[in-house]
CHARMM internal coordinates of N, CA and C (Angstrom, degrees):
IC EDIT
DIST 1 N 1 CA 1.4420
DIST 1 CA 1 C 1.5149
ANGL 1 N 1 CA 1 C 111.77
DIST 1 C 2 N 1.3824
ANGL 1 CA 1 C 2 N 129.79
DIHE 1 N 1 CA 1 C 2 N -3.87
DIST 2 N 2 CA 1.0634
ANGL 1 C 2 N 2 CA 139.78
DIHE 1 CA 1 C 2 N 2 CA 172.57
DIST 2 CA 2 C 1.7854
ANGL 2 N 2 CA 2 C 127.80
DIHE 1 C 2 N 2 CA 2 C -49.24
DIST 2 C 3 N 1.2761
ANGL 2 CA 2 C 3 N 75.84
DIHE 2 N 2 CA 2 C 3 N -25.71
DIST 3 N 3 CA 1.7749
ANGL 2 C 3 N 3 CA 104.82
DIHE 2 CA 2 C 3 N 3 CA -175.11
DIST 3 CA 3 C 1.0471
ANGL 3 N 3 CA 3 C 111.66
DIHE 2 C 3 N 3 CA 3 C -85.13
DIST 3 C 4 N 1.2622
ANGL 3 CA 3 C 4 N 134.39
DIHE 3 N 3 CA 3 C 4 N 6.52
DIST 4 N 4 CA 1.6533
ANGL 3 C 4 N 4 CA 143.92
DIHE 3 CA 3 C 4 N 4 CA -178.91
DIST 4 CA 4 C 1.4582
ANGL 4 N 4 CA 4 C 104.94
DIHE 3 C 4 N 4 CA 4 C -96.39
DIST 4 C 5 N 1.3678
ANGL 4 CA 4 C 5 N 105.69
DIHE 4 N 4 CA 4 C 5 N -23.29
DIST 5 N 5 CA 1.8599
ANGL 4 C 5 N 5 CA 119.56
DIHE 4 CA 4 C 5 N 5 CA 177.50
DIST 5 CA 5 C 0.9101
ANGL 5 N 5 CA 5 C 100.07
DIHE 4 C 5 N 5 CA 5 C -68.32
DIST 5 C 6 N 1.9659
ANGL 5 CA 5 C 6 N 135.37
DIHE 5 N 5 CA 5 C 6 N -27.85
DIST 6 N 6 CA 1.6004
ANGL 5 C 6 N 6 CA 123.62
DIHE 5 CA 5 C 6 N 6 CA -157.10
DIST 6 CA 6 C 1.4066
ANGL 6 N 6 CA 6 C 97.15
DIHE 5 C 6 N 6 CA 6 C -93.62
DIST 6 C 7 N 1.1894
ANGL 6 CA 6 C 7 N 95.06
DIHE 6 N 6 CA 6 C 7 N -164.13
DIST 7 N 7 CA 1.5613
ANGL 6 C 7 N 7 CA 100.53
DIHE 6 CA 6 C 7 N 7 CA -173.95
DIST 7 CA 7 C 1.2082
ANGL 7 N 7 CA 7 C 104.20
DIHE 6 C 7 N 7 CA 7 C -113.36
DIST 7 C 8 N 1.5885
ANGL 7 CA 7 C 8 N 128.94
DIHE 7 N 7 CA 7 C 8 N 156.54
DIST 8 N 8 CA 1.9058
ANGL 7 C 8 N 8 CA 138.47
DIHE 7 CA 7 C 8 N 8 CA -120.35
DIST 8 CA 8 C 1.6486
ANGL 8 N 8 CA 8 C 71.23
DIHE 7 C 8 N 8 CA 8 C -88.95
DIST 8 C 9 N 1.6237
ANGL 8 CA 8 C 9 N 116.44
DIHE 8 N 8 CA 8 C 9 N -57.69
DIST 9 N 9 CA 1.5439
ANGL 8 C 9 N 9 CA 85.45
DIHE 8 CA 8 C 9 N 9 CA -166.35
DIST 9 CA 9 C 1.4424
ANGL 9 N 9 CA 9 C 143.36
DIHE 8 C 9 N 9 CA 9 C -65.28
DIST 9 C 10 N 1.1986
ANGL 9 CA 9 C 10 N 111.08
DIHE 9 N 9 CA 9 C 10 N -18.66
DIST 10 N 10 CA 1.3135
ANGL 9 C 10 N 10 CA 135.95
DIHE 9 CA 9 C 10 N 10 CA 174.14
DIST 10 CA 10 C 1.7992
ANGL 10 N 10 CA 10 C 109.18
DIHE 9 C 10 N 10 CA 10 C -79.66
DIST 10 C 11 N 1.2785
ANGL 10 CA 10 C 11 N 115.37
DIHE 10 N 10 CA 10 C 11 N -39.30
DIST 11 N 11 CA 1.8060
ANGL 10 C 11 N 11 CA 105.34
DIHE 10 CA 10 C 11 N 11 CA 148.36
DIST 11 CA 11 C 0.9928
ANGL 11 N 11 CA 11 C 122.87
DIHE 10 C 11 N 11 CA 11 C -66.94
DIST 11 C 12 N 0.9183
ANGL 11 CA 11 C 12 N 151.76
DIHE 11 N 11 CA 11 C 12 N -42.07
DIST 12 N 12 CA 1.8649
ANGL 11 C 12 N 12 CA 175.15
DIHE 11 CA 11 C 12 N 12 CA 162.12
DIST 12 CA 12 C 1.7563
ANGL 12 N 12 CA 12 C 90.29
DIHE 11 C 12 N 12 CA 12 C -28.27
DIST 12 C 13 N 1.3459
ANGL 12 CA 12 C 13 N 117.07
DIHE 12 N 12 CA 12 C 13 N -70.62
DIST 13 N 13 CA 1.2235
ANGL 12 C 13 N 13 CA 135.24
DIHE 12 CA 12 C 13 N 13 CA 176.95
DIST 13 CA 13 C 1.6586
ANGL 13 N 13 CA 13 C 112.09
DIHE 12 C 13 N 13 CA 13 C -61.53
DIST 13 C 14 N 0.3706
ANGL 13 CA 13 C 14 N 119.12
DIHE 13 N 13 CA 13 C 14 N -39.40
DIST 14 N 14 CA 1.8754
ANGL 13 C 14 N 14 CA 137.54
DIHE 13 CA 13 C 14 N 14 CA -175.29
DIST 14 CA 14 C 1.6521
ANGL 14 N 14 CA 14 C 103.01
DIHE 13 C 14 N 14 CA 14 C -59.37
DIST 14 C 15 N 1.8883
ANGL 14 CA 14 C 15 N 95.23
DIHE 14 N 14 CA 14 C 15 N -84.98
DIST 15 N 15 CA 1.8178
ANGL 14 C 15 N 15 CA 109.73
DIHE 14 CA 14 C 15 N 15 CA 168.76
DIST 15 CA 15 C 1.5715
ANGL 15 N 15 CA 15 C 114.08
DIHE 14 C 15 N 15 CA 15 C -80.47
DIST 15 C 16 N 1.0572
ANGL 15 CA 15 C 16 N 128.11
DIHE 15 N 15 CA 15 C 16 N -5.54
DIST 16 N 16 CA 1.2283
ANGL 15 C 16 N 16 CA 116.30
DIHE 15 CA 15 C 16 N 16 CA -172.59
DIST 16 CA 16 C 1.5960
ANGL 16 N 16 CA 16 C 117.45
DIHE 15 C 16 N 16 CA 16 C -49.35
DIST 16 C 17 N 1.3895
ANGL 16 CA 16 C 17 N 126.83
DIHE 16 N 16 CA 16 C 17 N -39.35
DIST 17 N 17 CA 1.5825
ANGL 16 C 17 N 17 CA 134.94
DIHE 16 CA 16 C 17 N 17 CA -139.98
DIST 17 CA 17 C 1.7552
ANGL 17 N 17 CA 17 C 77.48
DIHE 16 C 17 N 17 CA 17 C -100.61
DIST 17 C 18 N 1.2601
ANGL 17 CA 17 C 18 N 128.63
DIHE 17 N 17 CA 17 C 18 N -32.60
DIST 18 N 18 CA 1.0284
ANGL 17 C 18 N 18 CA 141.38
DIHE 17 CA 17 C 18 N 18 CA -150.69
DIST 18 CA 18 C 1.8374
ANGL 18 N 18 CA 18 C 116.34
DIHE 17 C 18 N 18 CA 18 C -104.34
DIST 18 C 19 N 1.4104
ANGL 18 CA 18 C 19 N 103.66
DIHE 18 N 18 CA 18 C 19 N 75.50
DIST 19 N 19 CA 1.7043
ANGL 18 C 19 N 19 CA 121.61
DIHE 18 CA 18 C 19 N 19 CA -178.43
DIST 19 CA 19 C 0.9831
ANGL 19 N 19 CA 19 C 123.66
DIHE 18 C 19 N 19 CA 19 C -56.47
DIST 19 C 20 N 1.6327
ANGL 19 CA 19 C 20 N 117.54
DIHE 19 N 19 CA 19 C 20 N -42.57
DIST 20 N 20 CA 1.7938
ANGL 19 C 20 N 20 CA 128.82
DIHE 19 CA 19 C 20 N 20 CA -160.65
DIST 20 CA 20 C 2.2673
ANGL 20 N 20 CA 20 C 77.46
DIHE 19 C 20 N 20 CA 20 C -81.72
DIST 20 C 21 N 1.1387
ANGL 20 CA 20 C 21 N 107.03
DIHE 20 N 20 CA 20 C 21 N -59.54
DIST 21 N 21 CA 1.4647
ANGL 20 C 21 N 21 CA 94.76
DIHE 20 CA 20 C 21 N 21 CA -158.81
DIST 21 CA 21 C 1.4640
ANGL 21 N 21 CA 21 C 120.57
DIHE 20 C 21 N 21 CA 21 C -58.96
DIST 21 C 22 N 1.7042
ANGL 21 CA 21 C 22 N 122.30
DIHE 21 N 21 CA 21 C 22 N -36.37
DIST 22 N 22 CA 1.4103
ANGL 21 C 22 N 22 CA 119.04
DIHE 21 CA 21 C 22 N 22 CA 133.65
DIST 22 CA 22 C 1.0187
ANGL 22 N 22 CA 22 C 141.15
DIHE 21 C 22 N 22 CA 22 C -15.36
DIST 22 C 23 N 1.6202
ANGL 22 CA 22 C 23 N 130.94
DIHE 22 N 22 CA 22 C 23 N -53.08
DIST 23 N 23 CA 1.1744
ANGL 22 C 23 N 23 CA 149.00
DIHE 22 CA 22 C 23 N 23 CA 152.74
DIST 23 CA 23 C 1.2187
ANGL 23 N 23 CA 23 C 146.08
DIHE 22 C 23 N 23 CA 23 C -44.28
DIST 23 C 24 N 1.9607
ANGL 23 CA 23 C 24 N 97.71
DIHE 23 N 23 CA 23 C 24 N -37.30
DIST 24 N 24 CA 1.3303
ANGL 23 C 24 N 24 CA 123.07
DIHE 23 CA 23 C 24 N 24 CA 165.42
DIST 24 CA 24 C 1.7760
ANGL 24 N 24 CA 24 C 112.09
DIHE 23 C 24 N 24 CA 24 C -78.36
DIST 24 C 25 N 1.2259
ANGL 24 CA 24 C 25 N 117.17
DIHE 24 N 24 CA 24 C 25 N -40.52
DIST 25 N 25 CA 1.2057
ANGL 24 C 25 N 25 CA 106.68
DIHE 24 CA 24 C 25 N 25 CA 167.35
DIST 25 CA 25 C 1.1795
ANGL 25 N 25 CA 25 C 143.27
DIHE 24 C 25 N 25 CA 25 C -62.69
DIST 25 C 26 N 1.8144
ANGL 25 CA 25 C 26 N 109.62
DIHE 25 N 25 CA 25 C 26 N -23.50
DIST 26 N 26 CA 1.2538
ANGL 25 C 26 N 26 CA 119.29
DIHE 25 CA 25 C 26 N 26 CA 166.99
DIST 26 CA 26 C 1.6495
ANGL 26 N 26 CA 26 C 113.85
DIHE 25 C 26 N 26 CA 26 C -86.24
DIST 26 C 27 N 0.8023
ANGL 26 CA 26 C 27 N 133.51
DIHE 26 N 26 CA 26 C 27 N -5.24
DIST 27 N 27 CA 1.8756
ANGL 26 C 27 N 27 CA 156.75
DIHE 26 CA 26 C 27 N 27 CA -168.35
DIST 27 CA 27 C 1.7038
ANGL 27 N 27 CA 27 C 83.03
DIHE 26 C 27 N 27 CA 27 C -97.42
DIST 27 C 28 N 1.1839
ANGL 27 CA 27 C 28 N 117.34
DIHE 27 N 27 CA 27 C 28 N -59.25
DIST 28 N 28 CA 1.6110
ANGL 27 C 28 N 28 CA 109.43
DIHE 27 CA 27 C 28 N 28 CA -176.97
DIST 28 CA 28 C 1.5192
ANGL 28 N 28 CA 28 C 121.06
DIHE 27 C 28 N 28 CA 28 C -80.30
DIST 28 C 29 N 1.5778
ANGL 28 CA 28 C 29 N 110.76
DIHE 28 N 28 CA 28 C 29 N -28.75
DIST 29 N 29 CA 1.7860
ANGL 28 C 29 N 29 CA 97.73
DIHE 28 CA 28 C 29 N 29 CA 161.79
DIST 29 CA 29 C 1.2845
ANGL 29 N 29 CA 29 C 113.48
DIHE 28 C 29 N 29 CA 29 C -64.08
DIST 29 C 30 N 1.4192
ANGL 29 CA 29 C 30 N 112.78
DIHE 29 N 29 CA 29 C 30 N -40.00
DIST 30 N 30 CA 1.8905
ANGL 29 C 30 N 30 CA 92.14
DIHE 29 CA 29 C 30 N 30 CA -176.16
DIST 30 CA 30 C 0.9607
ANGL 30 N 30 CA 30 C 124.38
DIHE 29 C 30 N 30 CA 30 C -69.11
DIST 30 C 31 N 1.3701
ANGL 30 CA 30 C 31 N 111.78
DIHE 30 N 30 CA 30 C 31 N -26.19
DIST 31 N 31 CA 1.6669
ANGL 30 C 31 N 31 CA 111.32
DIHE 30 CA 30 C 31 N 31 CA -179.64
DIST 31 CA 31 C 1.3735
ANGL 31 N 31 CA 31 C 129.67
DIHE 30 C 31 N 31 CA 31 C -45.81
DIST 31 C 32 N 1.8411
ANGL 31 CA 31 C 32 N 84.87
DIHE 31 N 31 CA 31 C 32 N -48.56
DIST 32 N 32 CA 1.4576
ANGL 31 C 32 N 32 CA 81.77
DIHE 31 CA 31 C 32 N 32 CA -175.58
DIST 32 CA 32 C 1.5469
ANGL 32 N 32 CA 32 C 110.26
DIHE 31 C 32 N 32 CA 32 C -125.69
DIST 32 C 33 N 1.4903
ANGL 32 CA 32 C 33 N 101.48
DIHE 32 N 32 CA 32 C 33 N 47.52
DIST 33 N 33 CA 1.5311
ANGL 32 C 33 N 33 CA 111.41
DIHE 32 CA 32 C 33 N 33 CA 160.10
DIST 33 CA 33 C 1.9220
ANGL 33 N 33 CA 33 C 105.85
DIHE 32 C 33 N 33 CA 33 C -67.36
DIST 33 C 34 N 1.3888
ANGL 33 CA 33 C 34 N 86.02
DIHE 33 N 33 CA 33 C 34 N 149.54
DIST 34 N 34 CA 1.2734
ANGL 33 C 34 N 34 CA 160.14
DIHE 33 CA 33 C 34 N 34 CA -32.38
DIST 34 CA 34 C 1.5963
ANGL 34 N 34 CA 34 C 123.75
DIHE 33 C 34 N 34 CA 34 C -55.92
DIST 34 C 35 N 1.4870
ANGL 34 CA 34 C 35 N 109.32
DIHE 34 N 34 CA 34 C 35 N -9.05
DIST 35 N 35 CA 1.9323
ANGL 34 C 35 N 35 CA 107.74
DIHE 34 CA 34 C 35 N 35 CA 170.26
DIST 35 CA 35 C 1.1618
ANGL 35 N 35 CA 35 C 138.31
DIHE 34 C 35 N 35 CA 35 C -42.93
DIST 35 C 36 N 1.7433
ANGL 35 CA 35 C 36 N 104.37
DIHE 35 N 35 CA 35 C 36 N -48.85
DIST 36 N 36 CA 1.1332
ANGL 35 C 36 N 36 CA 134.73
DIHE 35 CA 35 C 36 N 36 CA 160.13
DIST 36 CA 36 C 1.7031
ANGL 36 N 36 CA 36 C 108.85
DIHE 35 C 36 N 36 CA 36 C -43.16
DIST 36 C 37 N 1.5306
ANGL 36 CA 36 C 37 N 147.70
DIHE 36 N 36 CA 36 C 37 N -51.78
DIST 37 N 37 CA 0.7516
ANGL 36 C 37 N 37 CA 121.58
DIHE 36 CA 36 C 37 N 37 CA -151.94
DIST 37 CA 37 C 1.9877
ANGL 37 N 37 CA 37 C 98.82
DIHE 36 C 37 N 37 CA 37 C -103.15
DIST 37 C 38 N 1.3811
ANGL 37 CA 37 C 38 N 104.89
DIHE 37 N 37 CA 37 C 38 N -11.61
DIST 38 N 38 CA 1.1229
ANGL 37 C 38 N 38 CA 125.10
DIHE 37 CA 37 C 38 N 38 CA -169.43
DIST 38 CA 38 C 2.1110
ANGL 38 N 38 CA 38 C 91.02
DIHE 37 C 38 N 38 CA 38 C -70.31
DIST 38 C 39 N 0.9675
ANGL 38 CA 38 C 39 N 100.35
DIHE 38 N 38 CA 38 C 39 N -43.24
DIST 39 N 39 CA 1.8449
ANGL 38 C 39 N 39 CA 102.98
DIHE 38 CA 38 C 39 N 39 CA -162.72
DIST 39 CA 39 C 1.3553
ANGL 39 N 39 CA 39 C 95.44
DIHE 38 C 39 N 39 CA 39 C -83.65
DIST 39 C 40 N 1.2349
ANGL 39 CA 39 C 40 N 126.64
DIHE 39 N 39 CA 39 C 40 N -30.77
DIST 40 N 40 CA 1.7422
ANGL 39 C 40 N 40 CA 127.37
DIHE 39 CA 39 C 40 N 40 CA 169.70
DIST 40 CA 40 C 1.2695
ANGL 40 N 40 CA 40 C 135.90
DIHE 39 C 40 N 40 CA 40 C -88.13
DIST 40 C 41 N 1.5736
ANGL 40 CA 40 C 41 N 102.30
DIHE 40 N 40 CA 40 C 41 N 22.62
DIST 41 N 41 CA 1.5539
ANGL 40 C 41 N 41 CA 96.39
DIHE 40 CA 40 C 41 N 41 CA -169.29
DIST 41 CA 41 C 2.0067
ANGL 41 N 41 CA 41 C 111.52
DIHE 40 C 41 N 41 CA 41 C -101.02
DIST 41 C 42 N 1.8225
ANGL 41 CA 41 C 42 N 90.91
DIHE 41 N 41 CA 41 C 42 N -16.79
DIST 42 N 42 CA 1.9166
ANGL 41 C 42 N 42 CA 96.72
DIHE 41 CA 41 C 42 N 42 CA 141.54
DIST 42 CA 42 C 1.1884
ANGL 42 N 42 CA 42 C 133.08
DIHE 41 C 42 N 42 CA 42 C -33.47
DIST 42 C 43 N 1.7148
ANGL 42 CA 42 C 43 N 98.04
DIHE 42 N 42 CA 42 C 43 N -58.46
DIST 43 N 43 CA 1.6249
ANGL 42 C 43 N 43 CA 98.09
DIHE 42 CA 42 C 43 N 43 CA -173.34
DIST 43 CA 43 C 2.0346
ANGL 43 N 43 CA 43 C 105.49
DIHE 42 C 43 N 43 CA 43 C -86.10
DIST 43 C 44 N 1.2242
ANGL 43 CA 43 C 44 N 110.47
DIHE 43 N 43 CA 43 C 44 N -6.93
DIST 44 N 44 CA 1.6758
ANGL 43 C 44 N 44 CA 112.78
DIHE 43 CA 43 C 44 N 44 CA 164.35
DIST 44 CA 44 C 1.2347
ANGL 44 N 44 CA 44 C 116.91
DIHE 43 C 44 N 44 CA 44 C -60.76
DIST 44 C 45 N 1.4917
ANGL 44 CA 44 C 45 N 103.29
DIHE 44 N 44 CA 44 C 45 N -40.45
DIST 45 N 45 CA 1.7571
ANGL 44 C 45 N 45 CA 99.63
DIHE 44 CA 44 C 45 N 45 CA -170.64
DIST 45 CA 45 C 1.7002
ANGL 45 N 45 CA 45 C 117.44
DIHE 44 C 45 N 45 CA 45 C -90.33
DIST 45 C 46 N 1.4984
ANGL 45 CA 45 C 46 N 93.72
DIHE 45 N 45 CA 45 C 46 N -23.08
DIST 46 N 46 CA 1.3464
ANGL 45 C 46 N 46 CA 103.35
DIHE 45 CA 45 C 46 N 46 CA 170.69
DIST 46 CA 46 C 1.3903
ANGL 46 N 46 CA 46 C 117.52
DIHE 45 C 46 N 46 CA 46 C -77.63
DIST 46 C 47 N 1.6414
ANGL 46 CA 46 C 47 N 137.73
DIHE 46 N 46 CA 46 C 47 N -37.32
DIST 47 N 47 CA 1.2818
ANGL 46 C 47 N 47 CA 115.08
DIHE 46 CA 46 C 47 N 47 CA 153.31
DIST 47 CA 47 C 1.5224
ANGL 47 N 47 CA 47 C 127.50
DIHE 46 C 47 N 47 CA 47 C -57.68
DIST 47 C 48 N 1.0873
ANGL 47 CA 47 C 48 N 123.44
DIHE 47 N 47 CA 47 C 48 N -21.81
DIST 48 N 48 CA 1.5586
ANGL 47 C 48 N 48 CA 133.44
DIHE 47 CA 47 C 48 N 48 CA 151.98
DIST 48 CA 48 C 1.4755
ANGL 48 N 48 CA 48 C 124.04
DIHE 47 C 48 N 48 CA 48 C -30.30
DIST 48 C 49 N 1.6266
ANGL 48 CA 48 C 49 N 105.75
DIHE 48 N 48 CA 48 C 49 N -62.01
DIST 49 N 49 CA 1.3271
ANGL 48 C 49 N 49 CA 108.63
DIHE 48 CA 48 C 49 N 49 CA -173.46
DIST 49 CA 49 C 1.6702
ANGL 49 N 49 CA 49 C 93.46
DIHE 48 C 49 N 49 CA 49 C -75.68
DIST 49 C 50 N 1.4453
ANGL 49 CA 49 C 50 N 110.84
DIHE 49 N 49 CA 49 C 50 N -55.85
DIST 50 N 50 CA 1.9694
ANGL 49 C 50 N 50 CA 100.79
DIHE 49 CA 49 C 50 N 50 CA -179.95
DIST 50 CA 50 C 1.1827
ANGL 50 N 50 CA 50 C 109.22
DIHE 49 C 50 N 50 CA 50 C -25.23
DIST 50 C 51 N 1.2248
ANGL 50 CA 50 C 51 N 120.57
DIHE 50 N 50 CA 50 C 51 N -44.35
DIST 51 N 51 CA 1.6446
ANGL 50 C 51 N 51 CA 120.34
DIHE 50 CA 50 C 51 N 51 CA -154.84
DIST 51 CA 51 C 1.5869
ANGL 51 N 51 CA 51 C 102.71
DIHE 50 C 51 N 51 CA 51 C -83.03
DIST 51 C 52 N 1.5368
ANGL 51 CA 51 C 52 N 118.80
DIHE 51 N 51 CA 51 C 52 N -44.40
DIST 52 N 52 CA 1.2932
ANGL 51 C 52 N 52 CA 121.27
DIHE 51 CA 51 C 52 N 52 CA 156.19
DIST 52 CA 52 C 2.0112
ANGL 52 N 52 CA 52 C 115.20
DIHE 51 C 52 N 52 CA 52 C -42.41
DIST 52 C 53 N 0.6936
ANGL 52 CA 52 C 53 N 98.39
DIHE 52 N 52 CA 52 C 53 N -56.65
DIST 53 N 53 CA 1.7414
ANGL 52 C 53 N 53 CA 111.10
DIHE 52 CA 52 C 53 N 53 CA 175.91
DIST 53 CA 53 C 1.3773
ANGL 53 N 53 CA 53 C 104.39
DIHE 52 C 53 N 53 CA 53 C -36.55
DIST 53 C 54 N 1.6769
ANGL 53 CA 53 C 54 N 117.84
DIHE 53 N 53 CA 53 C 54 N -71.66
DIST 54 N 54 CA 1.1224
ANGL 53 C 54 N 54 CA 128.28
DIHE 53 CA 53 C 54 N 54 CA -153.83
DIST 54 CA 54 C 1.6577
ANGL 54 N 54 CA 54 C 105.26
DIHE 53 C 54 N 54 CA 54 C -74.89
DIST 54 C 55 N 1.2790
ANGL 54 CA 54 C 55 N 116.70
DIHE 54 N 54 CA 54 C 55 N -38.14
DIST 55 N 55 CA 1.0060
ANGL 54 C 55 N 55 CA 127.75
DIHE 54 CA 54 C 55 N 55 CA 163.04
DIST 55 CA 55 C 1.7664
ANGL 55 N 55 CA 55 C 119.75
DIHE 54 C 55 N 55 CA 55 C -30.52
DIST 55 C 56 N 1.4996
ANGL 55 CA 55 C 56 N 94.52
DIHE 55 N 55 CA 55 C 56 N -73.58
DIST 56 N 56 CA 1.3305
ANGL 55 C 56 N 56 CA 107.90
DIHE 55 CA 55 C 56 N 56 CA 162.83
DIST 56 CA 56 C 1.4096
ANGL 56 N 56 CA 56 C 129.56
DIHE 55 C 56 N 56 CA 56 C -24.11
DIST 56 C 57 N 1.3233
ANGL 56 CA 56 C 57 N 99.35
DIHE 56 N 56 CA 56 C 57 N -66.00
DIST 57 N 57 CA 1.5110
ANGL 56 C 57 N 57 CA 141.76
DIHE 56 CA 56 C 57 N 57 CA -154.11
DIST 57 CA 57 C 1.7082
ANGL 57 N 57 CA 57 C 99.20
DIHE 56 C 57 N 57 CA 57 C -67.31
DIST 57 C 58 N 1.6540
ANGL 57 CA 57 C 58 N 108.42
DIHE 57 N 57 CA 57 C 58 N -21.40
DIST 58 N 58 CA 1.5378
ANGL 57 C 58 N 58 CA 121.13
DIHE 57 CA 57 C 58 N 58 CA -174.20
DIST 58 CA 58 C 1.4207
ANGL 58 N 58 CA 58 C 112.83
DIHE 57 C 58 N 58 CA 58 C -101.42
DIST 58 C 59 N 1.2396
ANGL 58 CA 58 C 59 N 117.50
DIHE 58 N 58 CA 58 C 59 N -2.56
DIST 59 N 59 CA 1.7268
ANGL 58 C 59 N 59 CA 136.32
DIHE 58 CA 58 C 59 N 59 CA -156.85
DIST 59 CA 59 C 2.0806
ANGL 59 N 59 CA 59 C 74.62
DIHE 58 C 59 N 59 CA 59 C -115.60
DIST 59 C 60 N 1.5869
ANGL 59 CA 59 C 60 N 126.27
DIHE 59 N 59 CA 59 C 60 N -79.41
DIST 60 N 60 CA 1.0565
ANGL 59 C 60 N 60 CA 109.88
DIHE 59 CA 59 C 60 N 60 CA -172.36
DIST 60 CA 60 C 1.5577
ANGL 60 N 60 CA 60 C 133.03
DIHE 59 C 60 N 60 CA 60 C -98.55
DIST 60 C 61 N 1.4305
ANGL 60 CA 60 C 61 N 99.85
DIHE 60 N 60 CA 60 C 61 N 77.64
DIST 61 N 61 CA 1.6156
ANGL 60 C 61 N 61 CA 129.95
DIHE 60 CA 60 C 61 N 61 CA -168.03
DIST 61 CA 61 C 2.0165
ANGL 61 N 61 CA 61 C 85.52
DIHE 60 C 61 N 61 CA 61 C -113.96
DIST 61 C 62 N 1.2559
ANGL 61 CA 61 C 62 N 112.83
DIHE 61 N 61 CA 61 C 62 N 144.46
DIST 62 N 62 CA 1.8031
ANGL 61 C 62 N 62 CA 125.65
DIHE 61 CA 61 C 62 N 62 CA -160.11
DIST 62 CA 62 C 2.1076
ANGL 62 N 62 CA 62 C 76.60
DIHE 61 C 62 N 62 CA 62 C -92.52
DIST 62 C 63 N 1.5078
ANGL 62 CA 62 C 63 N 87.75
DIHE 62 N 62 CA 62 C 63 N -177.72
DIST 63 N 63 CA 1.3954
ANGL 62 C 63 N 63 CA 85.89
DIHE 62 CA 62 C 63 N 63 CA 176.87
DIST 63 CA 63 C 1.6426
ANGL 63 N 63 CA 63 C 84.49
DIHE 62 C 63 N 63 CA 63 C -106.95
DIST 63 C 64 N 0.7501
ANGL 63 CA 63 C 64 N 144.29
DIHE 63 N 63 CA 63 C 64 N -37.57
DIST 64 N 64 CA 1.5760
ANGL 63 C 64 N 64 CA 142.53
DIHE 63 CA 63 C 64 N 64 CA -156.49
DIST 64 CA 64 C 1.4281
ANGL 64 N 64 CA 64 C 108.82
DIHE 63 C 64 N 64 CA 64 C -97.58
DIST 64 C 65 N 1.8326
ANGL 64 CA 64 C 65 N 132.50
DIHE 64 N 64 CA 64 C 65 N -2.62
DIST 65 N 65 CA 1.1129
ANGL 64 C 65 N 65 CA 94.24
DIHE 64 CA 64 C 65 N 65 CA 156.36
DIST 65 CA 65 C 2.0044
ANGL 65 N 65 CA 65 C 90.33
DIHE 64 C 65 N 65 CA 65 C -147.93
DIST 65 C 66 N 0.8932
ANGL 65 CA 65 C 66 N 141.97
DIHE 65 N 65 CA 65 C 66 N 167.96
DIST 66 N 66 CA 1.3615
ANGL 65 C 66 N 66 CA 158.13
DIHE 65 CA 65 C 66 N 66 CA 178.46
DIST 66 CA 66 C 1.5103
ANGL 66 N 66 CA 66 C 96.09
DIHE 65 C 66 N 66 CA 66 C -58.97
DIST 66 C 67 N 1.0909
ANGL 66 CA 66 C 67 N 136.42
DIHE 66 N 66 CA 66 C 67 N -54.17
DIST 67 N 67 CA 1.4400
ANGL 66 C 67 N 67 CA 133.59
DIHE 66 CA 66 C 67 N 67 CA -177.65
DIST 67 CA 67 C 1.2771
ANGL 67 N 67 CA 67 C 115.10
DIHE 66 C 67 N 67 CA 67 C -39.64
DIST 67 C 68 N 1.4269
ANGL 67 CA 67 C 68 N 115.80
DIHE 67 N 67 CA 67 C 68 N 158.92
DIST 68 N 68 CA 1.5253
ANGL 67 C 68 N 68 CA 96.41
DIHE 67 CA 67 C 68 N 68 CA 177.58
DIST 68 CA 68 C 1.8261
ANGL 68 N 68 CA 68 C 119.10
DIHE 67 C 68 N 68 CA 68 C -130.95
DIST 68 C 69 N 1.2534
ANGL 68 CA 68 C 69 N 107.84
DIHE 68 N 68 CA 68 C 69 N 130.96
DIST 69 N 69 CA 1.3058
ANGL 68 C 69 N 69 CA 144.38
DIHE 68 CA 68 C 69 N 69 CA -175.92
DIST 69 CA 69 C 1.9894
ANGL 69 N 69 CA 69 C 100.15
DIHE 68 C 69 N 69 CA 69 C -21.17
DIST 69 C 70 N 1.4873
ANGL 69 CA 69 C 70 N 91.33
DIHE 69 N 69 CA 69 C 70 N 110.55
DIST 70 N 70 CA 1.5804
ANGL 69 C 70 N 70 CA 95.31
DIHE 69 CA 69 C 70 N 70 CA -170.20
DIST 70 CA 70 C 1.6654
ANGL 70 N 70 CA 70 C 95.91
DIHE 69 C 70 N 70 CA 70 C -76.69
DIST 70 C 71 N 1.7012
ANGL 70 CA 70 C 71 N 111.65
DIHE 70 N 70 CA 70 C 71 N 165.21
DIST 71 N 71 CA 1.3047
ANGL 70 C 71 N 71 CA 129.04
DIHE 70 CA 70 C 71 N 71 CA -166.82
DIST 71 CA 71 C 2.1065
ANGL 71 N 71 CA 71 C 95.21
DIHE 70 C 71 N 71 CA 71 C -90.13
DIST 71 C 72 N 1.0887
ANGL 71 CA 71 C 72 N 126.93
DIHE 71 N 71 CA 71 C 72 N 153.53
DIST 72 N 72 CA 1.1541
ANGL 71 C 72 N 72 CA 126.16
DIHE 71 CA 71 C 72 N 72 CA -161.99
DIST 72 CA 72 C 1.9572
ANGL 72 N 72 CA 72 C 79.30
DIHE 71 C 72 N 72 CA 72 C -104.67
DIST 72 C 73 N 1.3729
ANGL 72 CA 72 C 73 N 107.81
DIHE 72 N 72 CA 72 C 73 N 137.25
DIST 73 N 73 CA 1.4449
ANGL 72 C 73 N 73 CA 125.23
DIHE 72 CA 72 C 73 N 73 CA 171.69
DIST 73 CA 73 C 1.5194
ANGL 73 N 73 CA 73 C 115.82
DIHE 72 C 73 N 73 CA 73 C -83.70
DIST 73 C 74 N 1.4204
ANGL 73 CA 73 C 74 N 106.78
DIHE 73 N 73 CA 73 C 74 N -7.34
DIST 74 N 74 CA 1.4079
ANGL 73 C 74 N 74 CA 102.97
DIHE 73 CA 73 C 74 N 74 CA 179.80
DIST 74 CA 74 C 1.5158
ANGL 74 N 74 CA 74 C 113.28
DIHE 73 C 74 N 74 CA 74 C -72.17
END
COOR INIT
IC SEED 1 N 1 CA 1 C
IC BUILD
């Protein structure tokens, strides 16, 4: 379930080729709905903020070099 932290395309890419393991994960949320969503909703909010992050993180990219544009401490 770790893979819910990445981002859809990079899971997409990851499990995609891969059906039985797709399958197994959804075979295991229902099972044990509602626990299952109750014990994962850490890693929900935390791909959330990643996604907030990266987001960010694409807004303060310099134009002149790929690195990205430090926050001023003042």
């Amino acid at each position: 379930m770790e893979l819910e932290i990445v981002d859809e395309q990079d899971r997409s890419r990851i499990l995609g080729p891969h059906k039985k393991v797709l399958e197994w994960i959804e075979n295991t949320k229902t099972a044990t709905r509602p626990h299952f969503e109750e014990v994962h909703q850490v890693l929900y909010r935390a791909k959330a903020r990643f996604q907030e992050q990266r987001s960010m993180g694409s807004n303060n990219m310099t134009n002149s070099s790929n690195r990205m544009a430090l926050p001023s401490k003042m």
